[in-house]
TORKOL-4160 file (C-alpha; in steps of 0.2 Angstrom, whole numbers, padded with zeros to 4 digits, m for minus):
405
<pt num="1" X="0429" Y="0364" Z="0620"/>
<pt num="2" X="0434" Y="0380" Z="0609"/>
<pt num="3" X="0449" Y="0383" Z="0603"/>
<pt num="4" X="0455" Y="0401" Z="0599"/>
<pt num="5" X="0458" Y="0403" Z="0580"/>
<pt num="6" X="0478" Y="0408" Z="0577"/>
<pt num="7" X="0483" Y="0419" Z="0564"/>
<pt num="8" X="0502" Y="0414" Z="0562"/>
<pt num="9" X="0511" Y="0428" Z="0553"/>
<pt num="10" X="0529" Y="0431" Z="0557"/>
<pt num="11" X="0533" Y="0412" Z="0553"/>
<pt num="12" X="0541" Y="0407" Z="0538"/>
<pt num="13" X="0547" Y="0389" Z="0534"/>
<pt num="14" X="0567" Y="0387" Z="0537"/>
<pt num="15" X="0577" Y="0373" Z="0529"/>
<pt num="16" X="0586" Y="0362" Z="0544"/>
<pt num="17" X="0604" Y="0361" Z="0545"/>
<pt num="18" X="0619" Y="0371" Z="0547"/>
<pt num="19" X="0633" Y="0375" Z="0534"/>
<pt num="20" X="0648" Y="0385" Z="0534"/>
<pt num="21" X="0652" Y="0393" Z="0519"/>
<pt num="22" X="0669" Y="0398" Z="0511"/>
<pt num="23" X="0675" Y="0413" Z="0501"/>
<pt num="24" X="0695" Y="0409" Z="0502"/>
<pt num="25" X="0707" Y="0402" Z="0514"/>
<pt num="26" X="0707" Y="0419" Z="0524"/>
<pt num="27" X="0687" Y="0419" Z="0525"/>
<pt num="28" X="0679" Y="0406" Z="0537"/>
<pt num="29" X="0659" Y="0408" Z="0538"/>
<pt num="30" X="0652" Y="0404" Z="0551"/>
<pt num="31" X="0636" Y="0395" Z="0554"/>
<pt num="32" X="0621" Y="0406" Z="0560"/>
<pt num="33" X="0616" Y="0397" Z="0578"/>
<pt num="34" X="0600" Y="0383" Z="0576"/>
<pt num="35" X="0594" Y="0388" Z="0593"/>
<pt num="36" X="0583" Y="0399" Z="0594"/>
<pt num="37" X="0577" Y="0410" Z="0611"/>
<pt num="38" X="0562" Y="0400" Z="0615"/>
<pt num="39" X="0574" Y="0386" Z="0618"/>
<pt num="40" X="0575" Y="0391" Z="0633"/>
<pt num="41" X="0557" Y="0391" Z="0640"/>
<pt num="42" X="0556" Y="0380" Z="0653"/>
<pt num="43" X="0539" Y="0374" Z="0663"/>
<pt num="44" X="0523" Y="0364" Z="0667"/>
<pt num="45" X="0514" Y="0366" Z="0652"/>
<pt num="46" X="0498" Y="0364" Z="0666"/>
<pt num="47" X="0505" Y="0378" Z="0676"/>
<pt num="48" X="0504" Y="0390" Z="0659"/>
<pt num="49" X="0486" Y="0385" Z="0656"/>
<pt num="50" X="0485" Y="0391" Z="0674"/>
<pt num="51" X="0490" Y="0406" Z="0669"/>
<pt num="52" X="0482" Y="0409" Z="0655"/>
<pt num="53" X="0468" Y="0421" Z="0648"/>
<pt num="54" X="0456" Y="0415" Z="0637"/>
<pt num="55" X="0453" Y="0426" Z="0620"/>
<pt num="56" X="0446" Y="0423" Z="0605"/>
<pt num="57" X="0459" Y="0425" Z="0593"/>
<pt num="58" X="0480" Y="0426" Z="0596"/>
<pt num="59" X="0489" Y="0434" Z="0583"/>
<pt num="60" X="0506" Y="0427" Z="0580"/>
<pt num="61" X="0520" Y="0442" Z="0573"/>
<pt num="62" X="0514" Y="0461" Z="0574"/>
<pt num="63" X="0523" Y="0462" Z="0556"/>
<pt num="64" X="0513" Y="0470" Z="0540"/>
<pt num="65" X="0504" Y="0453" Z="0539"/>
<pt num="66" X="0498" Y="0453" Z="0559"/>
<pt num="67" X="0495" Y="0471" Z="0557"/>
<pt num="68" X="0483" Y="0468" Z="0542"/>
<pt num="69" X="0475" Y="0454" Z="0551"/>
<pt num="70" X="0473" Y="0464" Z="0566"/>
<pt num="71" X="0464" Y="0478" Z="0558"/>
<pt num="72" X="0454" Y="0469" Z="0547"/>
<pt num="73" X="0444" Y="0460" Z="0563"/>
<pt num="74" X="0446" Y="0478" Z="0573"/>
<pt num="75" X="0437" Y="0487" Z="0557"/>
<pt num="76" X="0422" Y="0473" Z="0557"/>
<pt num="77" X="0419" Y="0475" Z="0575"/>
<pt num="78" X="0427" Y="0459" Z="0583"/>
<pt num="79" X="0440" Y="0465" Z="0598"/>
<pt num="80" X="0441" Y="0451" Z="0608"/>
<pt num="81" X="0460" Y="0446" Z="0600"/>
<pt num="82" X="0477" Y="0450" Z="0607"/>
<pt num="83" X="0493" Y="0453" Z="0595"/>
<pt num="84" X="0511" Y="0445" Z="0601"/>
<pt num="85" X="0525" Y="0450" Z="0598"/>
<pt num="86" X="0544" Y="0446" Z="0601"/>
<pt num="87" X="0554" Y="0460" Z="0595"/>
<pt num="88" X="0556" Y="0477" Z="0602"/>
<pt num="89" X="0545" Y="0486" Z="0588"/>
<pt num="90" X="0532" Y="0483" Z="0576"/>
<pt num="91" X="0531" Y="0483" Z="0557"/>
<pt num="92" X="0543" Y="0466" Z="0556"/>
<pt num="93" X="0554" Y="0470" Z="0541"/>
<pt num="94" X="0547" Y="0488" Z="0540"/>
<pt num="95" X="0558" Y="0496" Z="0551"/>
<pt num="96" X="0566" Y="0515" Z="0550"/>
<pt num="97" X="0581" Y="0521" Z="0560"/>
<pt num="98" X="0583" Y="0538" Z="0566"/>
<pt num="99" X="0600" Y="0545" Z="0574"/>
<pt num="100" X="0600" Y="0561" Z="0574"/>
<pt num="101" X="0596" Y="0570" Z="0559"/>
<pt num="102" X="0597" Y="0554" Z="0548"/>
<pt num="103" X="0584" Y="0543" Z="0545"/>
<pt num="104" X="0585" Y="0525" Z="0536"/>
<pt num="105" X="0577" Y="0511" Z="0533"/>
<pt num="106" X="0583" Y="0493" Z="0538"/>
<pt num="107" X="0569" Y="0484" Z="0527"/>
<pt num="108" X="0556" Y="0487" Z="0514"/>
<pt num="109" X="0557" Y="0506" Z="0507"/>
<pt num="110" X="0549" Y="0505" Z="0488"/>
<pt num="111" X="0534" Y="0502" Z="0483"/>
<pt num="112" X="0531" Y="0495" Z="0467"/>
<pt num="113" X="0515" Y="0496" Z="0454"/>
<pt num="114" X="0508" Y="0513" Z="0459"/>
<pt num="115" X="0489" Y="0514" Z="0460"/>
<pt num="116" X="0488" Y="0496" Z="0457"/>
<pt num="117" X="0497" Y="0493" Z="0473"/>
<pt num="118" X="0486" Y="0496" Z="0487"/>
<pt num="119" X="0499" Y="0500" Z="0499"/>
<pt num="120" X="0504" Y="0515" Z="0488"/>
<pt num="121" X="0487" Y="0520" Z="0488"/>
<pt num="122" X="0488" Y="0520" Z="0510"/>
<pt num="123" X="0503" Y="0531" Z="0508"/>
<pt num="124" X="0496" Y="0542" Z="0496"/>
<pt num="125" X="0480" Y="0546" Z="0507"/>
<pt num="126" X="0493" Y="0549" Z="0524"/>
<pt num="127" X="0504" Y="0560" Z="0512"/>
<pt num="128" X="0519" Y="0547" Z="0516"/>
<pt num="129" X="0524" Y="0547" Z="0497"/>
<pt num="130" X="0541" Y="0556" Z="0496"/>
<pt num="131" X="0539" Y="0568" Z="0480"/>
<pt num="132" X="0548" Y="0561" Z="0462"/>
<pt num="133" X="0562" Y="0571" Z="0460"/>
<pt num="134" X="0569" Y="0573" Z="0441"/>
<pt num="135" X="0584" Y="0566" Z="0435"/>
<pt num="136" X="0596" Y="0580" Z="0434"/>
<pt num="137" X="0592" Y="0581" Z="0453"/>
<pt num="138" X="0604" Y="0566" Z="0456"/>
<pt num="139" X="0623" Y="0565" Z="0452"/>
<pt num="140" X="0623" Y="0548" Z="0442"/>
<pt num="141" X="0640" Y="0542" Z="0439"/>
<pt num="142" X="0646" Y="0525" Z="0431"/>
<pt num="143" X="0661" Y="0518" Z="0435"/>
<pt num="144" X="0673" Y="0500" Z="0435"/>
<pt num="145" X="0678" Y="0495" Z="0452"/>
<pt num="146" X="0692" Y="0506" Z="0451"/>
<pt num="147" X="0683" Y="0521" Z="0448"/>
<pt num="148" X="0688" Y="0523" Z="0429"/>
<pt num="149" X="0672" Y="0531" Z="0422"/>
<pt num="150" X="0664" Y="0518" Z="0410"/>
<pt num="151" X="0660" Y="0522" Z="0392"/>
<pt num="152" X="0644" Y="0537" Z="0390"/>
<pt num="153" X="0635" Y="0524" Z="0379"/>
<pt num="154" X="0634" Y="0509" Z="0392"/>
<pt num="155" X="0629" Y="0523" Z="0404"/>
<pt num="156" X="0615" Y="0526" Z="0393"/>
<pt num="157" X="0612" Y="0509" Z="0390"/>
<pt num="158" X="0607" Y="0506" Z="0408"/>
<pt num="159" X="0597" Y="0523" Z="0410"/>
<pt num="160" X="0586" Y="0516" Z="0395"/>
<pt num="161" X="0584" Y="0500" Z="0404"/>
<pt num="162" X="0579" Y="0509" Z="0420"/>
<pt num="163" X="0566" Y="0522" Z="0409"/>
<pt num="164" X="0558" Y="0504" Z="0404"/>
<pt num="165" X="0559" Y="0494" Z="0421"/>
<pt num="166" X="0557" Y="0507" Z="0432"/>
<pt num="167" X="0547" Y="0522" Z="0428"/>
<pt num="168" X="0535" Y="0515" Z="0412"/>
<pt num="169" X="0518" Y="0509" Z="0419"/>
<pt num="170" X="0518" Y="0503" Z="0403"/>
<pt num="171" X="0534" Y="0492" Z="0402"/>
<pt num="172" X="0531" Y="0486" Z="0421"/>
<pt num="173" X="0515" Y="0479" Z="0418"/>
<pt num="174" X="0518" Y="0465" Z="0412"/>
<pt num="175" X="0532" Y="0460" Z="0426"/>
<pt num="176" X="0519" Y="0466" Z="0442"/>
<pt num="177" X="0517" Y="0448" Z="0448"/>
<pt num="178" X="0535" Y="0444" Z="0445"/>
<pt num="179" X="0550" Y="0444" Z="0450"/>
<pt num="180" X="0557" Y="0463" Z="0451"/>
<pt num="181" X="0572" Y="0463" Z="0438"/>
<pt num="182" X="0565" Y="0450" Z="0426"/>
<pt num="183" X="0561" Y="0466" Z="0415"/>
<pt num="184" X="0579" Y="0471" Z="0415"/>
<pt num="185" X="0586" Y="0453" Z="0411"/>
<pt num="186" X="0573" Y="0452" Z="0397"/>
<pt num="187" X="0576" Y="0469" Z="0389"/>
<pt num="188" X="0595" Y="0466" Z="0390"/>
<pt num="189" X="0594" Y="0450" Z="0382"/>
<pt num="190" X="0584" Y="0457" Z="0368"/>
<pt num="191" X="0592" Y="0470" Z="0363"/>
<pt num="192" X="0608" Y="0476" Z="0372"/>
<pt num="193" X="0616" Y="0457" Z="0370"/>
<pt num="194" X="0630" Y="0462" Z="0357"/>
<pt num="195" X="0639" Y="0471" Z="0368"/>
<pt num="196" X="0658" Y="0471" Z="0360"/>
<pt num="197" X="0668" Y="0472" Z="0375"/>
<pt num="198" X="0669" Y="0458" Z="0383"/>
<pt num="199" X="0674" Y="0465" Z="0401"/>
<pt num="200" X="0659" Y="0478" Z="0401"/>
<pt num="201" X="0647" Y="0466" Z="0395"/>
<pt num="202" X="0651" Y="0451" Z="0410"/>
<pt num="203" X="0650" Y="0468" Z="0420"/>
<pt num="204" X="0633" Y="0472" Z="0415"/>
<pt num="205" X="0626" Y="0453" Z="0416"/>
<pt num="206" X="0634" Y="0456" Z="0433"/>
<pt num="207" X="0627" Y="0470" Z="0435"/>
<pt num="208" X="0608" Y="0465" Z="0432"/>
<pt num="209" X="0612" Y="0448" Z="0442"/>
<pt num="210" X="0612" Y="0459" Z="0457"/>
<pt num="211" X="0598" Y="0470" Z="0450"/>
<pt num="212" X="0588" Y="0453" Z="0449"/>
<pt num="213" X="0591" Y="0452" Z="0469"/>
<pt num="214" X="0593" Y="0432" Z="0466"/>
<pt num="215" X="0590" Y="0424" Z="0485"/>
<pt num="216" X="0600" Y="0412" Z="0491"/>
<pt num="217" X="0592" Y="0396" Z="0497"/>
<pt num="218" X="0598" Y="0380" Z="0506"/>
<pt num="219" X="0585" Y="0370" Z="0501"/>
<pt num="220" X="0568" Y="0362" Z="0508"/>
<pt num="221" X="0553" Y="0365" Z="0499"/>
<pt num="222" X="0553" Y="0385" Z="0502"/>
<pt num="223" X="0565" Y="0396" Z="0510"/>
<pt num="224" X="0567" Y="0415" Z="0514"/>
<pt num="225" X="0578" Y="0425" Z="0505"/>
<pt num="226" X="0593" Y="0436" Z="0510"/>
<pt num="227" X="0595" Y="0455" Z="0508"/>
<pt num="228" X="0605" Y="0466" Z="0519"/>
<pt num="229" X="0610" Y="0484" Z="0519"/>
<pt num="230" X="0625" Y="0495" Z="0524"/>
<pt num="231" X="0621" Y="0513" Z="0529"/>
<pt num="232" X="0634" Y="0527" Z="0530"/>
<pt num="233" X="0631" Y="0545" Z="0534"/>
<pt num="234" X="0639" Y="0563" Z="0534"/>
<pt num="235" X="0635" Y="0578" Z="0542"/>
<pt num="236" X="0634" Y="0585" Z="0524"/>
<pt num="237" X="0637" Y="0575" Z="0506"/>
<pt num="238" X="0658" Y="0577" Z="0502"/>
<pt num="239" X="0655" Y="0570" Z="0485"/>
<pt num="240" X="0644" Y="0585" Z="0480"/>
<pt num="241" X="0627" Y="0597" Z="0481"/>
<pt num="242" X="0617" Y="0583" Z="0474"/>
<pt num="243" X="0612" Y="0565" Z="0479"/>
<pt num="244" X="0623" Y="0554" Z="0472"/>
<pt num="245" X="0619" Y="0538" Z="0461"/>
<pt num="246" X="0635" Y="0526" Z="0459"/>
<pt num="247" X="0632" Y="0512" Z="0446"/>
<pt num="248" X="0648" Y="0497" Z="0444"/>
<pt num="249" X="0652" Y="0489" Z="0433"/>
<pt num="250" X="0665" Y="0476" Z="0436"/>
<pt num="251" X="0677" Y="0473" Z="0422"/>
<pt num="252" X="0688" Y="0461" Z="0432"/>
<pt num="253" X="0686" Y="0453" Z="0451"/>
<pt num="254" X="0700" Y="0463" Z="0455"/>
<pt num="255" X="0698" Y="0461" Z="0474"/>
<pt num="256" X="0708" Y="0455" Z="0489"/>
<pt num="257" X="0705" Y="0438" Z="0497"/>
<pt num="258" X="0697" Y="0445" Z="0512"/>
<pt num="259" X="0685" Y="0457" Z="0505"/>
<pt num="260" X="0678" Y="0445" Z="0491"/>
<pt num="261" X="0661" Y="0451" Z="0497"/>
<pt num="262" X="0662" Y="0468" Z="0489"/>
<pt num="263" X="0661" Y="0460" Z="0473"/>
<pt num="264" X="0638" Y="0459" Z="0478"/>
<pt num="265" X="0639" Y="0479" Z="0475"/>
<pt num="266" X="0634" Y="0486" Z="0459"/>
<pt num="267" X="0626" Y="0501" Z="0465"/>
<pt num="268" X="0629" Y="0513" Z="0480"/>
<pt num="269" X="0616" Y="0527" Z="0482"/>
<pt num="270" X="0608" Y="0541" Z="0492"/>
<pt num="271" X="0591" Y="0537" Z="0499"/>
<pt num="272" X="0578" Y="0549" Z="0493"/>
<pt num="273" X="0574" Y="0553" Z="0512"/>
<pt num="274" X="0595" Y="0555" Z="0517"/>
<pt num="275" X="0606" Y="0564" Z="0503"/>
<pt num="276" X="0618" Y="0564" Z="0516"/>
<pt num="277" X="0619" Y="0545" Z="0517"/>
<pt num="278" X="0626" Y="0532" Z="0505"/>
<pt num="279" X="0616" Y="0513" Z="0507"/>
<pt num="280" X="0623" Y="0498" Z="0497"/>
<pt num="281" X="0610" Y="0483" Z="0495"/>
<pt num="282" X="0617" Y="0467" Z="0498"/>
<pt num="283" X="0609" Y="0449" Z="0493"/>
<pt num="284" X="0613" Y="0431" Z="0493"/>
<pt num="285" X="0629" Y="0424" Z="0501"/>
<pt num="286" X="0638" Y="0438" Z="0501"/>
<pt num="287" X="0624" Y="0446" Z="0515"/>
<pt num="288" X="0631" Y="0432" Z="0526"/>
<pt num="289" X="0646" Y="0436" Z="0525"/>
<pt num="290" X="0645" Y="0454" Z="0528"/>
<pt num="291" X="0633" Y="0449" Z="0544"/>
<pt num="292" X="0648" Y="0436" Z="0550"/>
<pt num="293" X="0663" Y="0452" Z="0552"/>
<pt num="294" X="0662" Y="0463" Z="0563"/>
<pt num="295" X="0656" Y="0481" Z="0561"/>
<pt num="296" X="0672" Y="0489" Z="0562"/>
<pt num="297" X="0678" Y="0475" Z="0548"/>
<pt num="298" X="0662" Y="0481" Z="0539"/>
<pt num="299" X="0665" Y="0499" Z="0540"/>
<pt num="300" X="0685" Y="0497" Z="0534"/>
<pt num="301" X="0680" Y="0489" Z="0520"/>
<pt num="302" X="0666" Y="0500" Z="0514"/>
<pt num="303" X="0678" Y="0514" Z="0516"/>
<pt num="304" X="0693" Y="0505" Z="0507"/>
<pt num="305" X="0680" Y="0502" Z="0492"/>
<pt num="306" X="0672" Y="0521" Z="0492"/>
<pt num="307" X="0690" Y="0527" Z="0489"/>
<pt num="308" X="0693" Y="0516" Z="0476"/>
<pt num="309" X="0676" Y="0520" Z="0469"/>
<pt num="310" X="0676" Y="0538" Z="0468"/>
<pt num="311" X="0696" Y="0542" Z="0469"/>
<pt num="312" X="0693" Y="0553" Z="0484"/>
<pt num="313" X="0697" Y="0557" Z="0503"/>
<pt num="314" X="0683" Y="0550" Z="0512"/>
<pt num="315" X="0680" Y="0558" Z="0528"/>
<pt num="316" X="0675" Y="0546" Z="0541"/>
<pt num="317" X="0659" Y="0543" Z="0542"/>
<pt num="318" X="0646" Y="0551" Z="0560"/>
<pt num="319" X="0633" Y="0537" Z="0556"/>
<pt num="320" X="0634" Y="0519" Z="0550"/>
<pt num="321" X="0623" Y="0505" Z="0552"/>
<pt num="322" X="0621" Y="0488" Z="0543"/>
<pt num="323" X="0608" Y="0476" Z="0544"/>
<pt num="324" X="0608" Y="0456" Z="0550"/>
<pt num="325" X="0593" Y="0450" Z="0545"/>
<pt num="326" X="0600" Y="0430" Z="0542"/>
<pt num="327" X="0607" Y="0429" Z="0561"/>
<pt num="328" X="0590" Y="0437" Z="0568"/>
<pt num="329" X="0584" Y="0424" Z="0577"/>
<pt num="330" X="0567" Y="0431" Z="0573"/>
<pt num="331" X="0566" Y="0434" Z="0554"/>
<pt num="332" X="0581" Y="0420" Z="0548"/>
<pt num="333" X="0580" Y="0431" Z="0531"/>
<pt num="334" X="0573" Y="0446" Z="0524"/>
<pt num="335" X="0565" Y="0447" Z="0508"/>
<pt num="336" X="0555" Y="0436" Z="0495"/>
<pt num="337" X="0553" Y="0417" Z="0503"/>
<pt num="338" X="0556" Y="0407" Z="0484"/>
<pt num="339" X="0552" Y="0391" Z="0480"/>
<pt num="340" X="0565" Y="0382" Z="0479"/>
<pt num="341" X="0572" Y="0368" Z="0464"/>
<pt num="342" X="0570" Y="0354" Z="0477"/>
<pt num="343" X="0553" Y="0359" Z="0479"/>
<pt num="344" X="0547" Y="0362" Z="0464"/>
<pt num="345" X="0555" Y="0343" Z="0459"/>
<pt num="346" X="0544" Y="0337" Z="0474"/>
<pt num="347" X="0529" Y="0344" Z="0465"/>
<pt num="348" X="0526" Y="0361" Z="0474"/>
<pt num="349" X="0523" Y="0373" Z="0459"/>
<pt num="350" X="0515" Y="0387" Z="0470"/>
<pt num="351" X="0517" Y="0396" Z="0488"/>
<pt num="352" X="0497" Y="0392" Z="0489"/>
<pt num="353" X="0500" Y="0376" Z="0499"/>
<pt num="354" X="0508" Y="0387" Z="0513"/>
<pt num="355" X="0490" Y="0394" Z="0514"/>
<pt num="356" X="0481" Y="0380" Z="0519"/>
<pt num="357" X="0473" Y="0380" Z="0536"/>
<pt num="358" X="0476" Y="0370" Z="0551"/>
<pt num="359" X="0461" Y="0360" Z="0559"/>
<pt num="360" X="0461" Y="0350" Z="0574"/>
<pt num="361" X="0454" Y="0332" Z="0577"/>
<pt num="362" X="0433" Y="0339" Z="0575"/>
<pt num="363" X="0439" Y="0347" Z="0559"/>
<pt num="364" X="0439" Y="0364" Z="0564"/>
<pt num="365" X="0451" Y="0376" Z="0558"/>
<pt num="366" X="0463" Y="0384" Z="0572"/>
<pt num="367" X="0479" Y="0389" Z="0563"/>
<pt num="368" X="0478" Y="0401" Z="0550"/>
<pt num="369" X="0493" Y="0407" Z="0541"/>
<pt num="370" X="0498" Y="0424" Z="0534"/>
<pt num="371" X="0513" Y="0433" Z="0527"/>
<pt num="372" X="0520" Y="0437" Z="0511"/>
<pt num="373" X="0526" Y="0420" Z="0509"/>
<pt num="374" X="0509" Y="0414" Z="0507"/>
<pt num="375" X="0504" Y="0426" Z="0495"/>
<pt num="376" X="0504" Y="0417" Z="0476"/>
<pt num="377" X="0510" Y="0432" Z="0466"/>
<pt num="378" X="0516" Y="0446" Z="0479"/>
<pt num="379" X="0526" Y="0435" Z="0488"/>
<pt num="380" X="0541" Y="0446" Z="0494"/>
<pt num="381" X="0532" Y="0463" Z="0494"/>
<pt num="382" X="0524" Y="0472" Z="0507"/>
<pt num="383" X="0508" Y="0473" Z="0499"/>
<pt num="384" X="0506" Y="0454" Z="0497"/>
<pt num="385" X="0510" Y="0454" Z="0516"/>
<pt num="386" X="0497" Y="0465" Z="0521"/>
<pt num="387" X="0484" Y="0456" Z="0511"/>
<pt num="388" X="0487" Y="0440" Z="0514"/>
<pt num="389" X="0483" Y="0446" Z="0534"/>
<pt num="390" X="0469" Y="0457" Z="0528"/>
<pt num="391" X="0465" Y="0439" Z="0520"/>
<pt num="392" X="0466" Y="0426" Z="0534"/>
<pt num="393" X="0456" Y="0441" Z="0546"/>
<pt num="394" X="0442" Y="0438" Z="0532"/>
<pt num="395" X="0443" Y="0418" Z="0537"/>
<pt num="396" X="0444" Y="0420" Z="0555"/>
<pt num="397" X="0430" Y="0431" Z="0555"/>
<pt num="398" X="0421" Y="0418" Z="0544"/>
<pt num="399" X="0424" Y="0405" Z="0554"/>
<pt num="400" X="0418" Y="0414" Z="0569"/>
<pt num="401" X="0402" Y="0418" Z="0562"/>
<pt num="402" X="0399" Y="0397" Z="0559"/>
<pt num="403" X="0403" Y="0394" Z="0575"/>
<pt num="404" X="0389" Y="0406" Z="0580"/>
<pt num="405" X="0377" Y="0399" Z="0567"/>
């Protein structure tokens, strides 16, 4: 009997367990819920077959990877397929919000590599590319967590770093199939590590901790990292004409108890696409803990901490939205599955292995699996996603075509 080839794509591996987590005496995390929707689904397994339509190949996850995987056997002629999907939208992690005249992005929003990176050649070719835009055309402030602007030559310090990590092909190229912010660490370590002042320089290390967007994982062989974002919006920018790039360095963890999860943001800035909208990038713990308050807590704080940034009156803001990407029952994470020190102890030295095909008992293959976790070197971009899918299309396709011969 044939069995129709799956193309798992929206599935990463999860560490089992629960934990709660603790910031201070006033901050209780809660543990995300181990259920999960399907829980639920109740029935004959025969009464589903019943019901069933036989196709050729099921897709699992309408992400990049599913997407790729999709296209890949629609553009070498085979239809018989059928994509599944169990949120409301496609793209998985790509996803953009529009209210009104703002529009943000909940996930992926770079691409990195240029030319190298096919995707950027994709948006390229649709004219999706937003134009670069010089560096006087953003207002670039740097400032301790109380607003005190921070010495011109620091300032400079961390411009020269972004000149090499950031916009030199040449300085990039050797970090393509690394981590992003390895470069950073690298450079700072070389050359800027005398830095006199004490407070400013654990500020910067700080700084390009953040930068290096370190995940945070449980444990198990893999698991999937967490990123979150805080999004707030004006009908116009009250901090100036310009966008605004805000860059902290914390000199002290000056903080209260019950806002300890500030301390993640180093940089708040105005997406190219919304110069009227401030986003701040969480990672780690931290994103948990800001995915654990409630929005209106999220909001208070946010304001608190723009005050105390910029030394202004903040109107409030039309538009805010944040991001849960731990506590979706459908992602558990959001950016860059690692491999974690338990797993490399056990042996497990690439994400190769999470690859491998699946056969059944007559040693043909029926689970395939895709995603940017199984991608050896892209593992956390939107590229590696879509090629991995464009990959495992390539094996179904090939396995197809032997069950022909």
């Amino acid at each position: 009997m044939y069995a129709a080839p799956i193309i798992a794509s929206s599935i990463s591996p999860q560490s089992s367990g629960g934990e709660t987590f603790y910031y201070s005496p006033w901050i209780k995390q809660s543990p995300r819920p181990e259920t999960h929707p399907c829980d639920d689904l109740r029935g004959e397994r025969e009464a589903w077959y019943a019901q069933a339509e036989r196709v050729g190949v099921v897709i699992v996850g309408g992400g990049l990877a599913g997407l790729s995987a999709a296209k890949t056997l629609a553009d070498n002629g085979f239809s018989d397929y059928v994509l599944l999907e169990a949120q409301e939208h496609l793209g998985g992690r790509v996803y953009t919000v529009r209210e009104g005249s703002i529009t943000v992005e909940e996930g992926a929003e770079w691409i990195h590599g240029g030319w190298r990176n096919p995707l950027y050649r994709i948006a390229r070719e649709i004219e999706a590319v937003d134009p670069l835009l010089p560096d006087d055309a953003f207002e670039w402030r740097i400032v301790t967590q109380d607003g005190a602007p921070v010495n011109k030559s620091y300032g400079d310090l961390l411009e020269e770093l972004r000149d090499v990590c950031e916009r030199s092909d040449f300085g990039l190229l050797p970090y393509y199939d690394l981590p992003y912010g390895l470069c950073y660490l690298n450079r700072f370590s070389q050359e800027y590590a005398p830095v006199k002042d004490a407070g400013i320089r654990r500020g910067l290390l700080h700084f390009l901790e953040q930068v290096l967007e370190l995940p945070f994982c449980k444990g198990g062989y893999v698991d999937l990292g967490i990123a979150d974002k805080v999004q707030l919006g004006w009908a116009t920018p009250w901090w100036g004409d310009r966008p605004l790039t805000l860059d902290i360095i914390w000199t002290s963890k000056d903080i209260p108890q019950d806002r300890l999860w500030l301390y993640n943001i180093v940089n708040i800035e105005s997406p190219h696409s919304a110069p009227n909208v401030l986003q701040v990038f969480l990672v780690g713990r931290d994103s948990v803990t800001m995915e654990n308050l409630p929005e209106e807590t999220v909001l208070e704080h946010m304001m608190y901490f723009l005050k105390r940034l910029t030394r202004a009156e903040v109107p409030d803001p039309i538009f805010f939205h944040r991001t849960t990407w731990y506590n979706n029952p459908w992602t558990r994470g959001a950016y860059e599955t690692y491999i974690s020190l338990w797993g490399e102890q056990q042996g497990m030295e690439s994400h190769d292995p999470l690859a491998i095909p699946v056969a059944n008992s007559n040693g043909v293959e029926v689970v395939a699996w895709a995603g940017e976790h199984t991608h050896s070197t892209r593992f956390g971009t939107a590229d590696g996603a879509m090629a991995t899918g464009e990959r495992e299309g390539y094996r179904i396709l090939d396995l197809l075509e032997e069950q022909r011969l």
